[in-house]
C-alpha positions as CSV (number, residue, x, y, z in Angstrom):
1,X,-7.6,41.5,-84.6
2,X,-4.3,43.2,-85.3
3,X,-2.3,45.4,-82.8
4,X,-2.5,48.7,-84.6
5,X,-0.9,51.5,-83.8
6,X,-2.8,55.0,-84.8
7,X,-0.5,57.3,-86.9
8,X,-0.3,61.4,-85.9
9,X,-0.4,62.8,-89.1
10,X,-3.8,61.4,-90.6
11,X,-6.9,62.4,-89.2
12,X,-9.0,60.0,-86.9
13,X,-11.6,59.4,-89.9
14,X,-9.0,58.3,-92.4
15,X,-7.5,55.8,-90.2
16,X,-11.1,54.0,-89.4
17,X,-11.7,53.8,-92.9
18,X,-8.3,52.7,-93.7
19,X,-8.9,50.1,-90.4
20,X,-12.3,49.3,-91.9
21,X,-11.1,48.0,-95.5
22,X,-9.8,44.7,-93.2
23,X,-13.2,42.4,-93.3
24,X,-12.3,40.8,-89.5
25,X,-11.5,44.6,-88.0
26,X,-15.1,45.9,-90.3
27,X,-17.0,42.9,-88.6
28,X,-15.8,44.0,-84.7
29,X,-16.7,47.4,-85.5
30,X,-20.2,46.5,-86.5
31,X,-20.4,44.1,-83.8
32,X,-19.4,45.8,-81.2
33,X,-21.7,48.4,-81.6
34,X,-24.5,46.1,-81.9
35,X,-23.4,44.8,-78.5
36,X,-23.7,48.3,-76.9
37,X,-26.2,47.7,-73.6
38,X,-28.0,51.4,-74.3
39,X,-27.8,51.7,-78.2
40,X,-28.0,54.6,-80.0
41,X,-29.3,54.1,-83.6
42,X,-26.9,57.0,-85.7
43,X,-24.1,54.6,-84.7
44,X,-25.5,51.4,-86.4
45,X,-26.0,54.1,-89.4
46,X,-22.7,55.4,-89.3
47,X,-21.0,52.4,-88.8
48,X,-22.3,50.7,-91.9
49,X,-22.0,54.0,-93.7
50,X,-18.1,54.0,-92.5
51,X,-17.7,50.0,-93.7
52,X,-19.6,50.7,-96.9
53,X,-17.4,53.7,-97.5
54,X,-14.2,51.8,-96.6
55,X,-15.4,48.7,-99.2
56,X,-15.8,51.5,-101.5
57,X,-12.6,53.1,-101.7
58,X,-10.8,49.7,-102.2
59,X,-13.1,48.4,-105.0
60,X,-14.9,46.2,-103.1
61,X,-18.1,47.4,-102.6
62,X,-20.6,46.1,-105.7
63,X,-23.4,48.0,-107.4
64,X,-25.8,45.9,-105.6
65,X,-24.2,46.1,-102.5
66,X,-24.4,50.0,-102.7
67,X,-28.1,49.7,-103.2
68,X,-28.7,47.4,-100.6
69,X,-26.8,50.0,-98.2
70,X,-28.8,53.0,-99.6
71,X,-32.2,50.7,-99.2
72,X,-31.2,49.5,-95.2
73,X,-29.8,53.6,-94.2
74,X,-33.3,54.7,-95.7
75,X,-35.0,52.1,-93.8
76,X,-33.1,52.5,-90.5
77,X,-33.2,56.2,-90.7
78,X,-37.0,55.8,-90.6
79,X,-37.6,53.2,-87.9
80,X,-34.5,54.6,-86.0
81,X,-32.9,51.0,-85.7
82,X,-35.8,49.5,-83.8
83,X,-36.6,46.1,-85.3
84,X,-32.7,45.6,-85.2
85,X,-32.1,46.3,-81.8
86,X,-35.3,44.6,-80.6
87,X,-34.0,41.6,-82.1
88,X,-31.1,41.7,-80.6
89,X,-32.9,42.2,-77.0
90,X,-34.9,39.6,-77.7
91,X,-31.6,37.1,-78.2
92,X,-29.8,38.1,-75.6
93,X,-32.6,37.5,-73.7
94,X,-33.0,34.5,-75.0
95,X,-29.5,33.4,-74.5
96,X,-27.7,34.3,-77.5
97,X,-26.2,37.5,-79.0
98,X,-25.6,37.8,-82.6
99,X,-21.4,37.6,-84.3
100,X,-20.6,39.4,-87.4
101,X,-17.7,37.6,-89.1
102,X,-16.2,37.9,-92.9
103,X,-18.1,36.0,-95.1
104,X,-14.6,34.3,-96.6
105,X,-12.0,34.3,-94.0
106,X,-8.4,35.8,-94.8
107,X,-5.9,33.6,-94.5
């Protein structure tokens, strides 16, 4: 990930978003929150609704894409993130633990 240095004169928000248009810096944020040891399911929501948002503004976020977004927030925002972070209990358990990565590398 790139050394980045947070400017002063744009607000927190702006910058993620800004941060989150990079596929490798998108895929640590999503990962690292579904690392977190006591997880707390608005941040899975937020986070892909922040990534989603950030596709968005630069033009990379598809009309199927958006609907599959819409779809999983309505279906997270109902079971509260459960099956997800059950799964990922029951990996790390097991021995592994799940990596989000760019589909298509950046060169």
């Amino acid at each position: 990930m790139k050394s980045v240095k947070m400017p002063t004169s744009d607000s927190y928000r702006e910058f993620l978003i800004e941060c989150l248009k990079d596929p490798e810096h998108a895929a640590g944020f999503i990962e690292a929150i579904l690392e977190e040891k006591d997880p707390e399911p608005e941040l899975l929501r937020n986070a892909l609704r922040k990534v989603a948002e950030a596709y968005l503004k630069s033009n990379k976020l598809s009309d199927s894409a958006k609907q599959c977004h819409e779809k999983l927030d309505k279906i997270l925002t109902e079971s509260r993130c459960t099956e997800i972070y059950t799964f990922i209990e029951l990996l790390d358990e097991l021995g592994f633990r799940v990596a989000i990565a760019p589909k298509h590398p950046q060169s």
